[in-house]
C-alpha positions in Angstrom: 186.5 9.1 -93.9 185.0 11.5 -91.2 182.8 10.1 -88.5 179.8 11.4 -87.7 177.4 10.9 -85.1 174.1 12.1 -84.3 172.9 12.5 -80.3 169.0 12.9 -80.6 165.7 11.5 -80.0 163.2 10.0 -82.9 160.3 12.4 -83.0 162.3 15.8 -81.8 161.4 18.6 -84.1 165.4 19.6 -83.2 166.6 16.0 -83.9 165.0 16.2 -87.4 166.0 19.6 -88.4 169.7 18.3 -88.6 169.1 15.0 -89.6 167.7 16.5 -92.6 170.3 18.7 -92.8 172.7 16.0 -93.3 170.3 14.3 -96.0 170.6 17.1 -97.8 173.9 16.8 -98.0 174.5 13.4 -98.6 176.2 12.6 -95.4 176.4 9.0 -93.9 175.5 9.2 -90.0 175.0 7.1 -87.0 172.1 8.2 -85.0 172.1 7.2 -81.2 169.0 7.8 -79.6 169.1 9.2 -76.1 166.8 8.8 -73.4 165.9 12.1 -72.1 165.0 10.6 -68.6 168.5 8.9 -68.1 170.9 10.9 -69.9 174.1 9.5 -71.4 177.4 10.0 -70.2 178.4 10.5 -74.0 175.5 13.2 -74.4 176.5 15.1 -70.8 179.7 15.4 -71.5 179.5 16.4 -75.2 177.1 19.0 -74.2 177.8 20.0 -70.6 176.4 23.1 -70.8 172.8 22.4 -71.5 172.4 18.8 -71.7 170.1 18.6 -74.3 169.6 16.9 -77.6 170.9 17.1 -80.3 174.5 17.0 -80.3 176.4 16.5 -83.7 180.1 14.4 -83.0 181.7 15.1 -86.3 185.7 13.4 -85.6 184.6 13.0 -81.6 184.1 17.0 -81.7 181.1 17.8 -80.3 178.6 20.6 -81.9 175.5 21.5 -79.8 172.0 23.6 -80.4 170.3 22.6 -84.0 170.4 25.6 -85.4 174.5 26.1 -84.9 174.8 21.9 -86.0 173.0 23.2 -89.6 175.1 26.0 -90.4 178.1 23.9 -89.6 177.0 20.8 -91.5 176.3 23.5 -93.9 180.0 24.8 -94.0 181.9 21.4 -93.2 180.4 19.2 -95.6 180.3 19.2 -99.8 176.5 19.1 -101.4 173.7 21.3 -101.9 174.0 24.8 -100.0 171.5 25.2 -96.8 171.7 28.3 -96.4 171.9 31.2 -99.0 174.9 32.1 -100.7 174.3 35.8 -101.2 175.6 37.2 -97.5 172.7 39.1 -97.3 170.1 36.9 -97.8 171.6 34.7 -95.9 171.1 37.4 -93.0 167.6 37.2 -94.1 167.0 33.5 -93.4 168.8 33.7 -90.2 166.0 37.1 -88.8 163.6 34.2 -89.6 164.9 30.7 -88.0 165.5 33.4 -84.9 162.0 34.4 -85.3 160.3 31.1 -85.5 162.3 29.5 -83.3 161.9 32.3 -80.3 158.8 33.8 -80.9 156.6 31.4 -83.6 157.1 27.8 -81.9 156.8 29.0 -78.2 153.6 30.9 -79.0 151.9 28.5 -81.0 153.0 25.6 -78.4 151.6 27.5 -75.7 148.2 28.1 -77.8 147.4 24.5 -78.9 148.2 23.2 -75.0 146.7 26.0 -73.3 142.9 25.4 -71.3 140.6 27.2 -69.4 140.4 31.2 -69.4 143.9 31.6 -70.4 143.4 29.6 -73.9 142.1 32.6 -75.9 144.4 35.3 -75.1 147.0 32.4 -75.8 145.1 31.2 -79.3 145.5 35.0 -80.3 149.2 35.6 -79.3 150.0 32.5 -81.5 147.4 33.7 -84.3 149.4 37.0 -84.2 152.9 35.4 -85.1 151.4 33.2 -87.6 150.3 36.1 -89.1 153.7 37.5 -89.8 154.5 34.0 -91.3 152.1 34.2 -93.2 152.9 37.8 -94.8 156.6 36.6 -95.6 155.5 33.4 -97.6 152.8 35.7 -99.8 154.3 35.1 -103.2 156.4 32.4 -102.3 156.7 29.0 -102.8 159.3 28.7 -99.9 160.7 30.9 -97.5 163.7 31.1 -99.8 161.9 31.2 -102.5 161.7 28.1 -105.4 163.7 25.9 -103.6 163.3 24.4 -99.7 166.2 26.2 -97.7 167.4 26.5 -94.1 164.0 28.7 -92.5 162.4 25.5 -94.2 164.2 23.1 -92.3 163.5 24.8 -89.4 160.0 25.2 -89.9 159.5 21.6 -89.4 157.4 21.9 -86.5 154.7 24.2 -87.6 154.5 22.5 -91.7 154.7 19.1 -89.5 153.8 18.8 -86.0 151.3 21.5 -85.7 148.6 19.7 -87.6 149.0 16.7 -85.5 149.1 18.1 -82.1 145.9 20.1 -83.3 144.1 17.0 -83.6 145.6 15.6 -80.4 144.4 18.2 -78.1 141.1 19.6 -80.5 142.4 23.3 -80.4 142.5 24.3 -84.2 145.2 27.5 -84.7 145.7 27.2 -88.5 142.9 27.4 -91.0 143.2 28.3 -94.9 140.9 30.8 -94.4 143.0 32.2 -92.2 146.5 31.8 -93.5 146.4 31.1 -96.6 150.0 31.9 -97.5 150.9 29.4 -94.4 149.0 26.8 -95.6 149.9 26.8 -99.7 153.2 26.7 -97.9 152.5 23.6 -96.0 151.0 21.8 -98.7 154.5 22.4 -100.6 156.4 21.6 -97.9 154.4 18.3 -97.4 154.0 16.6 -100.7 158.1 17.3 -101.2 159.6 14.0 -101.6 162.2 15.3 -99.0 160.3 16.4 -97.0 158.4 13.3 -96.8 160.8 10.4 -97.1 162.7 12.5 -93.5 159.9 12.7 -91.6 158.9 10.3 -88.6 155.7 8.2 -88.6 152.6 10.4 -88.0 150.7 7.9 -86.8 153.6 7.8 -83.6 153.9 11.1 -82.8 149.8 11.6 -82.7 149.0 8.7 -80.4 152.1 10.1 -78.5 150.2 13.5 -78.0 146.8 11.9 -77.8 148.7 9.7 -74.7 149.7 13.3 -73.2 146.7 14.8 -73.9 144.9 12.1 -71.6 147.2 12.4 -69.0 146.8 16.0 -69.0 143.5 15.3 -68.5 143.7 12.6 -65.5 145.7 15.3 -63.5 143.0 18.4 -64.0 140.1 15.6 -62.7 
């Protein structure tokens, strides 16, 4: 039987991409939780290039980045497909994990922690992207289509964590008034059973941000 180990940290948007990844495929795992401010020798040397979370050890072999540990979890292990099977389609879904992941989550991140004069040209950058999101899921159930895929998985952080740093910090980016597309997609993406039995408390992660939030707030005083 293969071993497999996962190298993350409860609550990572990364760390939950592949552990749902591995869900969906049925696979037994060992999650060791890594703290971020004291490193592991097993996480440094398993990913000595960037030293980040997650790492998949699949046999002792290490596989780093998130997106790289799907598409092999995808490829190594027998179950439900991840990602497309039609090659280009599956070209399709990876434009989009690219796109969310360099252009969607850094915008939006800046937006909803962003203050002073800077916070509207940063709420309209992210309002910009989300637009595009939201004119690629008009029509669509999923980004795939019927079923949840791999853009889905990685879109954990905005159908997840946006709405609960939004009410951490008070800025408000996503409205069904103005992506509506977005949010009949997050309602989807919500109330799958999935979706919702792989998710992390919500409860933690706000009074996590609410916690940054003050601090945030102590330093500007």
């Amino acid at each position: 039987m293969s071993r497999v180990k996962l190298l993350g940290v409860y609550g990572s948007p990364a760390s939950q991409r592949v552990e749902w990844a591995l869900k969906i495929k049925g696979v037994k795992y060992e999650f060791i939780t890594e703290d971020l401010q004291n490193k592991s020798p097993l996480l440094l040397k398993s990913n000595p290039v960037y030293k980040k979370i997650p790492v998949l050890l699949h046999n002792d072999k290490p596989i780093a980045e998130s997106l790289v540990i799907i598409e092999y979890i995808d490829e190594a292990f027998e179950g439900p497909s991840i990602l497309p099977k039609d090659p280009y389609d599956r070209a399709i879904a990876r434009f989009w994990v690219k796109f969310l992941d360099e252009k969607c989550l850094p915008a939006v991140w800046k937006a909803l922690w962003s203050q002073g004069d800077e916070q509207e040209k940063d709420k309209e950058e992210a309002y910009e992207v989300l637009k595009v999101i939201d004119n690629e899921l008009k029509d669509k159930k999923f980004f795939g289509g019927d079923n949840i895929g791999f853009v889905d998985v990685v879109a954990n952080f905005v159908g997840f964590w946006i709405g609960i740093v939004e009410e951490a910090t008070g800025v408000v980016l996503v409205t069904s008034e103005n992506f509506p597309n977005f949010c009949a997609w997050r309602d989807e993406y919500l109330n799958c059973d999935r979706v919702k039995e792989n998710m992390p408390s919500r409860e933690m992660l706000l009074g996590y941000f609410k916690s940054r939030v003050q601090a945030v707030a102590a330093i500007s005083k």
